[in-house]
FIPA-742815 format. One record per residue (C-alpha): residue number from 1; chain; x, y, z. Coordinates in Angstrom, 2 decimals, always signed. Each point is the difference from the previous one (the first is absolute). Layout:
N
<pt resi="NUM" chain="A" x="X" y="Y" z="Z"/>
...
% end
This chain:
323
<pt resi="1" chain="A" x="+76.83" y="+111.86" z="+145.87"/>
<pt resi="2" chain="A" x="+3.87" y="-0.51" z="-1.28"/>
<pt resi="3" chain="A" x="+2.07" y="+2.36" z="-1.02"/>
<pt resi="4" chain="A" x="+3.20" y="-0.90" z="-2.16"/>
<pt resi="5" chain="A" x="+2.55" y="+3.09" z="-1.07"/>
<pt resi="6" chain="A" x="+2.91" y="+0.93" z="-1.68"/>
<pt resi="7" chain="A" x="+2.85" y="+2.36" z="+0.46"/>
<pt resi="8" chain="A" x="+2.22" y="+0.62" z="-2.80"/>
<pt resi="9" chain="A" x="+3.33" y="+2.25" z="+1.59"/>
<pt resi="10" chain="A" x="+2.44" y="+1.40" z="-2.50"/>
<pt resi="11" chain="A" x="+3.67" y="-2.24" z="-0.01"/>
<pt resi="12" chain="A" x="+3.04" y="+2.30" z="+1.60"/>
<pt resi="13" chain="A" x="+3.96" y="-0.43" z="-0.34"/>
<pt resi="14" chain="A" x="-0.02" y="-0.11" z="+3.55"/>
<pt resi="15" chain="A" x="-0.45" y="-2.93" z="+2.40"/>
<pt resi="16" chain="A" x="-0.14" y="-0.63" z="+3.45"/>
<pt resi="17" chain="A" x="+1.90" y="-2.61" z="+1.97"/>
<pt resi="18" chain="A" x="-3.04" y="-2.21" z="+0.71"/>
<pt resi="19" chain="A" x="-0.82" y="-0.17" z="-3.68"/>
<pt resi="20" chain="A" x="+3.45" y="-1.13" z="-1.06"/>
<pt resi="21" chain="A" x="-0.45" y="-3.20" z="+1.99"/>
<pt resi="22" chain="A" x="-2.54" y="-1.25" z="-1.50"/>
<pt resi="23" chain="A" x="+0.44" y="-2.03" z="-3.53"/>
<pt resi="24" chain="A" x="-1.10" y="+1.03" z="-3.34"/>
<pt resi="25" chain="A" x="-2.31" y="-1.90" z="-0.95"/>
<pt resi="26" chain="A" x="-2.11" y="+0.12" z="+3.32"/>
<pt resi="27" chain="A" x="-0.36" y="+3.67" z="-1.11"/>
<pt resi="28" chain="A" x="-1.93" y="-1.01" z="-2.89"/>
<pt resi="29" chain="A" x="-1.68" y="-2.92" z="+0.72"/>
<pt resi="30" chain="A" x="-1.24" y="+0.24" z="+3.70"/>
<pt resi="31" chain="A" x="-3.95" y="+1.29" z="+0.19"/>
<pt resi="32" chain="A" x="-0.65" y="-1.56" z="+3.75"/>
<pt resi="33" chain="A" x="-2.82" y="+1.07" z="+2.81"/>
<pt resi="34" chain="A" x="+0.91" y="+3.21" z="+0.98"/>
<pt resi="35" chain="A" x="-1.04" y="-0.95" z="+3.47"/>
<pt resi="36" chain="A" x="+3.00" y="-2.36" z="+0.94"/>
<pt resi="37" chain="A" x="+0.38" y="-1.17" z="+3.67"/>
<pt resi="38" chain="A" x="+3.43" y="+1.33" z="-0.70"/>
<pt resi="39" chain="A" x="+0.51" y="+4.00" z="+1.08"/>
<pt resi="40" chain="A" x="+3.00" y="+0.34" z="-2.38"/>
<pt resi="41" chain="A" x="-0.75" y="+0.34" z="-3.42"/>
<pt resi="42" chain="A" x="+2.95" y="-1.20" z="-1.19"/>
<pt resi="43" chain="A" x="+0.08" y="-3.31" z="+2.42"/>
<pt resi="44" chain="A" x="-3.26" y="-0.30" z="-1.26"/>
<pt resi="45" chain="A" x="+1.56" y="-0.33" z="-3.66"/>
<pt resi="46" chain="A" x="+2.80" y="-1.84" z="+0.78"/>
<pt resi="47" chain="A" x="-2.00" y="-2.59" z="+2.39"/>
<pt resi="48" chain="A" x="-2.91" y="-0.62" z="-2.05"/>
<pt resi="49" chain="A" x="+1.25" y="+0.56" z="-3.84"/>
<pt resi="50" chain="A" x="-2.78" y="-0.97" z="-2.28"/>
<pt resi="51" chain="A" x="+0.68" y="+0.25" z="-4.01"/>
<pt resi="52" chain="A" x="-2.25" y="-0.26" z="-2.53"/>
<pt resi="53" chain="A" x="-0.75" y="-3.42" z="-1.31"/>
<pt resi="54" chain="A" x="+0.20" y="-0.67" z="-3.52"/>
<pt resi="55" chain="A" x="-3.83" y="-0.92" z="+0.07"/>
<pt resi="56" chain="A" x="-0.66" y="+3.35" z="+1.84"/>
<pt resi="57" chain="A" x="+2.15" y="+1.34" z="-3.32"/>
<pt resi="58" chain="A" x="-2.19" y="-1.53" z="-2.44"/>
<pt resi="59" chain="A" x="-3.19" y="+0.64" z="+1.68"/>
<pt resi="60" chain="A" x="+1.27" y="+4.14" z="+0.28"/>
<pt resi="61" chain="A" x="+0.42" y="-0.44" z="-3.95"/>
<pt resi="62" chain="A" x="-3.23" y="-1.35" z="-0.86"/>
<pt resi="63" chain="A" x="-2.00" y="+2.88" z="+1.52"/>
<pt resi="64" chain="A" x="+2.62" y="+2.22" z="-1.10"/>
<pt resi="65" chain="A" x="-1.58" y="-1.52" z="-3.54"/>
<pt resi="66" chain="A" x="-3.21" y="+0.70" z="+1.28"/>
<pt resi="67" chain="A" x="-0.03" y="+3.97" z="+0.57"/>
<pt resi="68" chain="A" x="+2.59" y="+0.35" z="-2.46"/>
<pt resi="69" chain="A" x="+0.22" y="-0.40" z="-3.82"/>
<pt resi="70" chain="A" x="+1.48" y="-3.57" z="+0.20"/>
<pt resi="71" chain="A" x="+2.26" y="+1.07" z="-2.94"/>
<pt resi="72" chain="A" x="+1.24" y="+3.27" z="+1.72"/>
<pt resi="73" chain="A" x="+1.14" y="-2.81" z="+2.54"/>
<pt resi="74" chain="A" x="+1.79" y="-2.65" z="-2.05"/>
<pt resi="75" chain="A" x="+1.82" y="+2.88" z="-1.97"/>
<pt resi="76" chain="A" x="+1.42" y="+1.59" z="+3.36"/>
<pt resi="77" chain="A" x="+1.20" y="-3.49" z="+1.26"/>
<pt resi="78" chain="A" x="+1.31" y="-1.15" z="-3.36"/>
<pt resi="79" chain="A" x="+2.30" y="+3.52" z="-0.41"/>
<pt resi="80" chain="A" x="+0.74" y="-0.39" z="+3.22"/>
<pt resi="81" chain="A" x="+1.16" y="-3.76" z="+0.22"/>
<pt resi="82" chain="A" x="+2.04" y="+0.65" z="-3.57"/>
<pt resi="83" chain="A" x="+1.40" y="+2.82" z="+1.02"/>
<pt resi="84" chain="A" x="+1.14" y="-1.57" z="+3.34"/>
<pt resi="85" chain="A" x="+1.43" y="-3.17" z="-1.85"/>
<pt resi="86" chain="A" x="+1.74" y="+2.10" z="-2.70"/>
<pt resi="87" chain="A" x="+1.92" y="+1.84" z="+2.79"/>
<pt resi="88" chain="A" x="+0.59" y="-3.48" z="+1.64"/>
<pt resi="89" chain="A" x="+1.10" y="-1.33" z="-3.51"/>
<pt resi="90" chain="A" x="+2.44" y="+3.23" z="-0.41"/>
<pt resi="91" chain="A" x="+1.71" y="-0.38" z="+3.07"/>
<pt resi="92" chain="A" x="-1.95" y="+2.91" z="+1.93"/>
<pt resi="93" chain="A" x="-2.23" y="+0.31" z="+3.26"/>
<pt resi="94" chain="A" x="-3.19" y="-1.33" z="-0.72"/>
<pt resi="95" chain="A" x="-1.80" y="+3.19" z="+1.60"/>
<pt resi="96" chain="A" x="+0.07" y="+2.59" z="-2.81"/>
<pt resi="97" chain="A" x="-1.63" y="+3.07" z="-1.06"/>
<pt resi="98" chain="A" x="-2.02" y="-0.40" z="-3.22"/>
<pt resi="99" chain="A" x="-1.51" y="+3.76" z="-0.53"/>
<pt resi="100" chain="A" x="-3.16" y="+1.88" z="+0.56"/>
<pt resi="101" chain="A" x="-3.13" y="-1.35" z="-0.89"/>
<pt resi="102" chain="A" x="-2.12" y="+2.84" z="+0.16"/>
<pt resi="103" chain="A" x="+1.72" y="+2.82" z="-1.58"/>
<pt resi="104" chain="A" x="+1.01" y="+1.72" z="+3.42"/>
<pt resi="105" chain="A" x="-0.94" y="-2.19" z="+3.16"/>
<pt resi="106" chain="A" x="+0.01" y="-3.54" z="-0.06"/>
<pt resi="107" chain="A" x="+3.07" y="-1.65" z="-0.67"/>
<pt resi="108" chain="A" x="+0.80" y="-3.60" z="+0.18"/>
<pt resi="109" chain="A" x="+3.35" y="-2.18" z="+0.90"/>
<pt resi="110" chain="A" x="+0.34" y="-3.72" z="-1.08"/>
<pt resi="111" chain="A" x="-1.84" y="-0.97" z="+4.13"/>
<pt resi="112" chain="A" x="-3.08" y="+2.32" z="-0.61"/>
<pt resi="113" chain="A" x="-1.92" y="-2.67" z="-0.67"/>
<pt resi="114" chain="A" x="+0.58" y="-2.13" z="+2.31"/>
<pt resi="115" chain="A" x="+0.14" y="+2.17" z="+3.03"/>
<pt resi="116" chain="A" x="-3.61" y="+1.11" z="-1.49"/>
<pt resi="117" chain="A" x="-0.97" y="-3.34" z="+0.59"/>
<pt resi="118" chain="A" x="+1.43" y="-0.20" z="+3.48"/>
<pt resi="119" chain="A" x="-1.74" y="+3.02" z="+0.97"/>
<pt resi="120" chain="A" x="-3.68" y="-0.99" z="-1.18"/>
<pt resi="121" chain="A" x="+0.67" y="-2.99" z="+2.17"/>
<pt resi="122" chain="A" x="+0.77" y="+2.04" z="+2.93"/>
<pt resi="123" chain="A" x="-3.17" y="+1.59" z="-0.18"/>
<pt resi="124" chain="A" x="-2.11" y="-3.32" z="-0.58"/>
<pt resi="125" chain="A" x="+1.58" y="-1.09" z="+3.13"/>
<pt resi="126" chain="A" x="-0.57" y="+2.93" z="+1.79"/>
<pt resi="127" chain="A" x="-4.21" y="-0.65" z="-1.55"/>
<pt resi="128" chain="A" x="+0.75" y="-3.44" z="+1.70"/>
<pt resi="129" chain="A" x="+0.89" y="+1.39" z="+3.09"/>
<pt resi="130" chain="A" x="-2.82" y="+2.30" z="+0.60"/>
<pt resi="131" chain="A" x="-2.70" y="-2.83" z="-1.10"/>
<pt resi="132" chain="A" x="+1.67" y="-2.86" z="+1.98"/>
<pt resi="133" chain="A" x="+0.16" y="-1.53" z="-3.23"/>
<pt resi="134" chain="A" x="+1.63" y="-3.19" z="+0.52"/>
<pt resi="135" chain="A" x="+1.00" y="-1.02" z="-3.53"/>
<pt resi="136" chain="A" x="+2.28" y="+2.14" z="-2.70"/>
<pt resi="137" chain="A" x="-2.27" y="-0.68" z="-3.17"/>
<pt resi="138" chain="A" x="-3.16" y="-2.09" z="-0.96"/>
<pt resi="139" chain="A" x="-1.99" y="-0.54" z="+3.93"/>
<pt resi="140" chain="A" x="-2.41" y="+2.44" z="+2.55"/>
<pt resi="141" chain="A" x="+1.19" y="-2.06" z="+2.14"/>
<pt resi="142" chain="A" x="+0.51" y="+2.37" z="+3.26"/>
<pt resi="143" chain="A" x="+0.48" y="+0.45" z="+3.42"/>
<pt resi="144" chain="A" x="-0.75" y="+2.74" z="+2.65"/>
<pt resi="145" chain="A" x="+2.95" y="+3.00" z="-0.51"/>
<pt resi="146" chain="A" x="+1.18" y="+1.11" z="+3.05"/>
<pt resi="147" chain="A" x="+1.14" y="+2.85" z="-1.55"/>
<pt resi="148" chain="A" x="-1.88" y="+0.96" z="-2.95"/>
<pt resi="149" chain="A" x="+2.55" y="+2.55" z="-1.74"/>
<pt resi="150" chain="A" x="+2.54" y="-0.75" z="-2.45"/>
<pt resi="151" chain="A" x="+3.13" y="+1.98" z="-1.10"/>
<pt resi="152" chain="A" x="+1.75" y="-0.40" z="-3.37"/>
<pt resi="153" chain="A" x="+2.94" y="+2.28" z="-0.26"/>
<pt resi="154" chain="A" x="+1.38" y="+0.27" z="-3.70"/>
<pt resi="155" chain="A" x="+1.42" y="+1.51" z="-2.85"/>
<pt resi="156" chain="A" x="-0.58" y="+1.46" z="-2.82"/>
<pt resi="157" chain="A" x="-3.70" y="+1.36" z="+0.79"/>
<pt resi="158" chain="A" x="-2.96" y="-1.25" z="-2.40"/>
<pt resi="159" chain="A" x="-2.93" y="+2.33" z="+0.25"/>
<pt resi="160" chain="A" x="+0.58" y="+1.08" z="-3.04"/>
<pt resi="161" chain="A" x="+0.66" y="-2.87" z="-2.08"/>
<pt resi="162" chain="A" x="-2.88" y="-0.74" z="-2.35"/>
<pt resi="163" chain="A" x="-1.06" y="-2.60" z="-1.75"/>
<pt resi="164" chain="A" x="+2.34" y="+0.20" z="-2.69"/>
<pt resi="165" chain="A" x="+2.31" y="+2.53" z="+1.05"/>
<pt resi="166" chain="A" x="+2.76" y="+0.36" z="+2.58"/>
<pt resi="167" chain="A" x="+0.22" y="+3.82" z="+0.51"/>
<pt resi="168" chain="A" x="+0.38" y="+2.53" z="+3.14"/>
<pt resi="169" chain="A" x="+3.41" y="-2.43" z="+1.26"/>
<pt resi="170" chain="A" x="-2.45" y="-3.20" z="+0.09"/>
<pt resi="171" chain="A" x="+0.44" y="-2.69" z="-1.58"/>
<pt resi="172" chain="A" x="-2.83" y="-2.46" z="+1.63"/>
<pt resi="173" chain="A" x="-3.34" y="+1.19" z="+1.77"/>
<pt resi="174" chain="A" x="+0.53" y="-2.18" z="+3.52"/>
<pt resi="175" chain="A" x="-2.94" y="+1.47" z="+1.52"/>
<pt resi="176" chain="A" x="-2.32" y="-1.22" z="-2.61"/>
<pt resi="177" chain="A" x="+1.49" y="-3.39" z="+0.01"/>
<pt resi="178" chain="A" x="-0.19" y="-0.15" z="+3.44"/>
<pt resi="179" chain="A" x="-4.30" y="+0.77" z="-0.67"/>
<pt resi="180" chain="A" x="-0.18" y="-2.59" z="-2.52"/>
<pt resi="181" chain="A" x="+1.49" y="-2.82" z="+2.13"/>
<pt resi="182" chain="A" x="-1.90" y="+0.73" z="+2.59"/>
<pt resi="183" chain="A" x="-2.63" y="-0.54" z="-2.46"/>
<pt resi="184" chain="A" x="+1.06" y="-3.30" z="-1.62"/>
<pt resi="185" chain="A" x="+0.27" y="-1.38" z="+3.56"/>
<pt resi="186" chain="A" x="-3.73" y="+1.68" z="+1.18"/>
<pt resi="187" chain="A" x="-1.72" y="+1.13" z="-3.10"/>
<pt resi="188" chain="A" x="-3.24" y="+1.97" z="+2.04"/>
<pt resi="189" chain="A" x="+2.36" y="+2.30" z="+2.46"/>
<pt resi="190" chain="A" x="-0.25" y="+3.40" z="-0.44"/>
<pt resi="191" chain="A" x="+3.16" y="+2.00" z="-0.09"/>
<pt resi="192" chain="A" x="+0.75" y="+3.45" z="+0.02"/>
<pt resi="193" chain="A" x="+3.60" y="+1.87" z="-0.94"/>
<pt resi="194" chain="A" x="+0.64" y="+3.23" z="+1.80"/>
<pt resi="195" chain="A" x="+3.28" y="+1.88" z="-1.67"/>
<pt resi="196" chain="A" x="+1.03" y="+2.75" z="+1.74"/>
<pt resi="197" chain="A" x="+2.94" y="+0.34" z="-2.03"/>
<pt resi="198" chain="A" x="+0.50" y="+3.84" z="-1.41"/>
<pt resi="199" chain="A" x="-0.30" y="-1.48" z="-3.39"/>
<pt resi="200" chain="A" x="-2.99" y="-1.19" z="-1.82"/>
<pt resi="201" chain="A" x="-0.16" y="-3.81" z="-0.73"/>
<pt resi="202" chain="A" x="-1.21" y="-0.25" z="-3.10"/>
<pt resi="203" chain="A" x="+1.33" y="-2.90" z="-0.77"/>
<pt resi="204" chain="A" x="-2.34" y="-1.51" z="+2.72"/>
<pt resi="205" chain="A" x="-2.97" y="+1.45" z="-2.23"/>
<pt resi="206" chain="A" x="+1.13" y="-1.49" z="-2.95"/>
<pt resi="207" chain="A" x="+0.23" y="-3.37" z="+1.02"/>
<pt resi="208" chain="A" x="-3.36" y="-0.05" z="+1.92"/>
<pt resi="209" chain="A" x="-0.99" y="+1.95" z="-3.92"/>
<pt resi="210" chain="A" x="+1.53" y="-2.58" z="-2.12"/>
<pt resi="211" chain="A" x="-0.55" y="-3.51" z="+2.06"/>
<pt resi="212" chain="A" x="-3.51" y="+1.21" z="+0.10"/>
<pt resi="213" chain="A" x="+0.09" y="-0.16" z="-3.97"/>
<pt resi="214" chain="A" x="+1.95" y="-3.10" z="-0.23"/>
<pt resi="215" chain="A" x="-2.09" y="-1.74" z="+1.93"/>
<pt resi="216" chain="A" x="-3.47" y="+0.78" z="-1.73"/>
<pt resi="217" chain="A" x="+1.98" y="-0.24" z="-3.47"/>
<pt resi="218" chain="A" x="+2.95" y="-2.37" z="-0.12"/>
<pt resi="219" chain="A" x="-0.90" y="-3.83" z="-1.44"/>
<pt resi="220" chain="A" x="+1.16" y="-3.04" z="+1.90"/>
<pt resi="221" chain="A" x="+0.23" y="+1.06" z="+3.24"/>
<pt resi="222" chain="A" x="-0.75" y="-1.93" z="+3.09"/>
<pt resi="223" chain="A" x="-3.61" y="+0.76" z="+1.60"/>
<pt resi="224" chain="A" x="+2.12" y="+0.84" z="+2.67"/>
<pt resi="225" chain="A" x="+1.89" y="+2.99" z="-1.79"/>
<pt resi="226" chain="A" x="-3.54" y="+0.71" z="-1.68"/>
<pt resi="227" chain="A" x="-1.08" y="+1.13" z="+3.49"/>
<pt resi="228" chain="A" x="+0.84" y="+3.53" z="+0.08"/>
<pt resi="229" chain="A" x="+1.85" y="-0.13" z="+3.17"/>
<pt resi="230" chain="A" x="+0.43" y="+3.93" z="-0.60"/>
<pt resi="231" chain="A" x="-3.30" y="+0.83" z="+1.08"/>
<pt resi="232" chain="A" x="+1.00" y="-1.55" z="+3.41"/>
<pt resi="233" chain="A" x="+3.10" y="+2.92" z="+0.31"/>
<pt resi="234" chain="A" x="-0.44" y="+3.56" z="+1.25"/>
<pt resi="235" chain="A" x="+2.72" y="+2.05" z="-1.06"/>
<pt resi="236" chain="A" x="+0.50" y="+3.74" z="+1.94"/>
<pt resi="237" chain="A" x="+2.77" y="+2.15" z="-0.84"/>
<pt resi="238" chain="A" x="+0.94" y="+3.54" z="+1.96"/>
<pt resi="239" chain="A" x="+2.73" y="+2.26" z="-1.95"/>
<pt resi="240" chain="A" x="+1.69" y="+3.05" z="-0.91"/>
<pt resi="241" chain="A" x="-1.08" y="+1.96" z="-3.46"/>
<pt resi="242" chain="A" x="+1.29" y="+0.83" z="-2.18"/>
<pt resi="243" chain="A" x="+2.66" y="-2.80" z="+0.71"/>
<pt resi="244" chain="A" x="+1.01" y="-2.78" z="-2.16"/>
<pt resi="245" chain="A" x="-1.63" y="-2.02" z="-1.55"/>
<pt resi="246" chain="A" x="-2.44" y="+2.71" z="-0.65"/>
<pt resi="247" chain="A" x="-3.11" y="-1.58" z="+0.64"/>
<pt resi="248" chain="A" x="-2.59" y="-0.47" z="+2.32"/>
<pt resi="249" chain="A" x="-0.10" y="+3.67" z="+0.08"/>
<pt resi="250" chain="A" x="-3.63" y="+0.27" z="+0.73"/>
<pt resi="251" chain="A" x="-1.90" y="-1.40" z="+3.65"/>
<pt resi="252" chain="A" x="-1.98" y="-2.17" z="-1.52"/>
<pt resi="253" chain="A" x="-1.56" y="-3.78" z="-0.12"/>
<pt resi="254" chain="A" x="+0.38" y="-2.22" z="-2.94"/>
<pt resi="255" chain="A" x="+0.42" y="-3.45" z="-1.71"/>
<pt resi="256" chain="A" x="-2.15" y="-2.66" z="-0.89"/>
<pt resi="257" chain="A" x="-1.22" y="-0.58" z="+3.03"/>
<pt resi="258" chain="A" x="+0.43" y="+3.47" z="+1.57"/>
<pt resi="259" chain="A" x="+3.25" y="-1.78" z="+1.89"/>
<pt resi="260" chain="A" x="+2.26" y="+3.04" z="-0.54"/>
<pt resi="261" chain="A" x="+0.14" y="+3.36" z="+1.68"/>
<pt resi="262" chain="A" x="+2.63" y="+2.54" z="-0.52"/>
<pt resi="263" chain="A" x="+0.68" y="+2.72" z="+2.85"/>
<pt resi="264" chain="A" x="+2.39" y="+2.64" z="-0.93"/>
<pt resi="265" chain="A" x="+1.87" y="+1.57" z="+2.19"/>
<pt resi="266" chain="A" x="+1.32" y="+3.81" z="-0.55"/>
<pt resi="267" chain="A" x="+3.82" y="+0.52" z="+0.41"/>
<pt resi="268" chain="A" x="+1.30" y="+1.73" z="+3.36"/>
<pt resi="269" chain="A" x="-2.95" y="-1.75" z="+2.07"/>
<pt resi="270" chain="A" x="+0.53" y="-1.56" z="+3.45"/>
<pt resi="271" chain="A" x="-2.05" y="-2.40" z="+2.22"/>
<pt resi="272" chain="A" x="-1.84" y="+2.77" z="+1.69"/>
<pt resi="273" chain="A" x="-0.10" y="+2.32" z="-3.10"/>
<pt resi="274" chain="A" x="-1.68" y="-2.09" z="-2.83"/>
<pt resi="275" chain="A" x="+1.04" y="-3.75" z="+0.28"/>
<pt resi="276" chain="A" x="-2.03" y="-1.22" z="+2.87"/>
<pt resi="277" chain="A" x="-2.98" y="+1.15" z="-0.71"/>
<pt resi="278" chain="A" x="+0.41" y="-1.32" z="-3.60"/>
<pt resi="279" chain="A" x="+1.20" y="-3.36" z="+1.45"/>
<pt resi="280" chain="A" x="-2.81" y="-0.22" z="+2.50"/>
<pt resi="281" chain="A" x="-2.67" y="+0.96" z="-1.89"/>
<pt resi="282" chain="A" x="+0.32" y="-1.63" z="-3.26"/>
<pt resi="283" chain="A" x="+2.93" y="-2.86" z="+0.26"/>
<pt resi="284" chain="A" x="-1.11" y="-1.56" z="+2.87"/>
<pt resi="285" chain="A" x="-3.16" y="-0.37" z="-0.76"/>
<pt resi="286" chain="A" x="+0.21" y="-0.81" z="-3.28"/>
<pt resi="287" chain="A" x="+2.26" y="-2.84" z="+1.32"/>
<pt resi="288" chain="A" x="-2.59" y="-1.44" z="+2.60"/>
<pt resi="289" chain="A" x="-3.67" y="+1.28" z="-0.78"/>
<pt resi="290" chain="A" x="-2.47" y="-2.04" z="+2.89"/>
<pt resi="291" chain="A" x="-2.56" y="-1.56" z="-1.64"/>
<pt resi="292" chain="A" x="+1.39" y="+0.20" z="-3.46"/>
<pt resi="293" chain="A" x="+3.72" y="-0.84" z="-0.24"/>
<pt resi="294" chain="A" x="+1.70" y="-1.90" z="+3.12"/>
<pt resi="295" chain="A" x="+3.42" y="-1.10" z="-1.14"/>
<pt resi="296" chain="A" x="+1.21" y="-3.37" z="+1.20"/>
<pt resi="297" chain="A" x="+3.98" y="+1.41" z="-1.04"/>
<pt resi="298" chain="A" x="+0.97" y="+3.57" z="-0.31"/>
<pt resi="299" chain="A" x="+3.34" y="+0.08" z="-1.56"/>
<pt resi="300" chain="A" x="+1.84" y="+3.34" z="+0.12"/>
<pt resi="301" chain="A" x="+2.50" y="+1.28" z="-2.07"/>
<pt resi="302" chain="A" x="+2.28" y="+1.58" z="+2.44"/>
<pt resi="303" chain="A" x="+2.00" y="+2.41" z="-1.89"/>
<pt resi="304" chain="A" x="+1.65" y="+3.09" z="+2.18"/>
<pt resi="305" chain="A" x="+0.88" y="+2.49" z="-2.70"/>
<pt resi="306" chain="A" x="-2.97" y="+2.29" z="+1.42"/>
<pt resi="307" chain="A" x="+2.45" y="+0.77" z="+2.81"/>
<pt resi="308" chain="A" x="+0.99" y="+3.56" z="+0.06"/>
<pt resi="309" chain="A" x="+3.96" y="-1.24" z="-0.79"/>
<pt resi="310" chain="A" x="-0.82" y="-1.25" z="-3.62"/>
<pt resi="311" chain="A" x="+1.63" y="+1.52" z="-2.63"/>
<pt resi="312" chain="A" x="-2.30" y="-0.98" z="-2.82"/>
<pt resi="313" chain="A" x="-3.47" y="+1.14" z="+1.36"/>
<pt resi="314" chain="A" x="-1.32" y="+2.56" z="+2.44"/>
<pt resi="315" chain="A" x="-2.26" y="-1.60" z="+2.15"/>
<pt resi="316" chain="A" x="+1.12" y="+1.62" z="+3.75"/>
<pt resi="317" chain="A" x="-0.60" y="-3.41" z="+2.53"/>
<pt resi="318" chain="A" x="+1.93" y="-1.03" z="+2.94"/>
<pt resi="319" chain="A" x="+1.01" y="-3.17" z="+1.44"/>
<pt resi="320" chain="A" x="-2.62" y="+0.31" z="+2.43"/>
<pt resi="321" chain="A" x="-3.01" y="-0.02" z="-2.18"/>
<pt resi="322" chain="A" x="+1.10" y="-3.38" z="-0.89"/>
<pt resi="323" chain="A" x="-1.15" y="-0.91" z="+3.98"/>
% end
């Protein structure tokens, strides 16, 4: 079984020594095996940089078009690119703000796009790591992983992006694309998404919801998009209520294909006082059920606003009950 994950760690004002050392665009681009022979992180960066090719680029963008309203797509790269060459045209710093898009949340600057981009092929590549996958896009071909884990640290989040709406500060659902590549690459895997995030991921429903639709309804597709590769993801989703984005409120099974279950979790609880028993006894299972689902990928969505220190919920974890 692989497992492939993502952290997503608030930016700070502050940075360490180390960090400062390395350049920019490293910081952005590199998604490498987390198991380098190197011991030092950072040597590990600077001795083995790996960017993002531009086919690696457009391959993240098609099945960004996939889970996504392909309009909602091409309007948040074209506002993006003209507002970027407007500012270049004027004189300014290409990186801009350019408002909320959301009401409240979810803003974007002239490089949201992009670095959306960027970050759905971080996770892909972290999917490639965990399955040995040899190629970026189009093969099964494969060899034996060593290490069958891959890590994808990146910002903004994306759980709850949905199909046609970038909400909750997420502007792209990476965990999602990283399922459906998976997918194009290995159509009969089974995969399962644990989120242990405090917040409900409905934008994770909505897409397994809507792609489910599209696929049955939508003319001119390819018989491969007329498979419903959603009945191949299990999506499981542990979180605080009431808590934004109000939903999920109920423990409970659903979708099309019963993929979905929702396990609420009551503010003020702790690993021992609530939370493990709900994690063992309905997650886990959920996520690997003998006889009746065996994933061949779990991805996780690796969120740590459950921790007792978050400001916006009141979920009361520890480090430690990470392991």
């Amino acid at each position: 079984r692989h497992f492939s994950s993502s952290s997503s760690s608030s930016s700070s004002s502050e940075h360490n020594e180390s960090t400062e050392l390395l350049p920019s665009s490293y910081m952005i681009d590199v998604a490498s095996n987390p198991f380098s022979p190197s011991t030092d992180p950072i040597d590990s960066l600077q001795e083995h940089p790996s960017p993002l090719s531009q086919q690696e680029l457009e391959h993240a963008t098609t099945i960004l078009k996939q889970i996504h309203d392909p309009s909602h797509v091409d309007a948040l790269q074209n506002k993006c690119d003209s507002s970027r060459q407007r500012r270049i045209d004027e004189g300014k710093d290409p990186l801009g703000w350019l408002g909320y898009i959301d009401g409240s949340d979810t803003y974007l600057t002239t490089e949201s796009h992009d670095v959306g981009v960027r970050a759905t092929g971080a996770w892909i590549r972290a999917v490639n790591t965990a399955l040995g996958f040899k190629k970026i896009t189009g093969s099964n071909e494969a060899e034996q992983s060593t290490n069958p884990i891959g890590i994808a640290l990146t910002r903004p989040p994306g759980h709850h992006a949905t199909y046609s709406l970038s909400n909750g500060f997420c502007i792209y659902n990476f965990a999602m694309a990283a399922a459906a590549h998976a997918l194009s690459i290995n159509p009969t895997m089974k995969i399962s998404i644990l989120d242990w995030d405090v917040h409900f991921g409905q934008g994770l429903m909505d897409i397994l919801d809507k792609c489910s639709t599209r696929n049955s309804n939508e003319e001119g597709l390819t018989e491969a998009e007329k498979n419903d590769w959603t009945s191949h993801v299990r999506y499981t989703s542990l979180h605080q209520v009431p808590c934004f984005p109000y939903e999920g409120q109920r423990r409970q099974r659903q979708g099309q294909y019963q993929n979905v279950m929702t396990i609420p979790i009551q503010p003020e609880s702790t690993w021992h006082c609530g939370y493990r028993e709900l994690f063992t006894t309905y997650a886990l299972p959920f996520v690997h059920a003998p006889d009746e689902w065996e994933p061949d990928l779990i991805i996780v969505c690796a969120g740590y606003d459950a921790l007792d220190s978050d400001e916006l919920a009141g979920v009361n974890l520890v480090a430690k009950d990470y392991g």
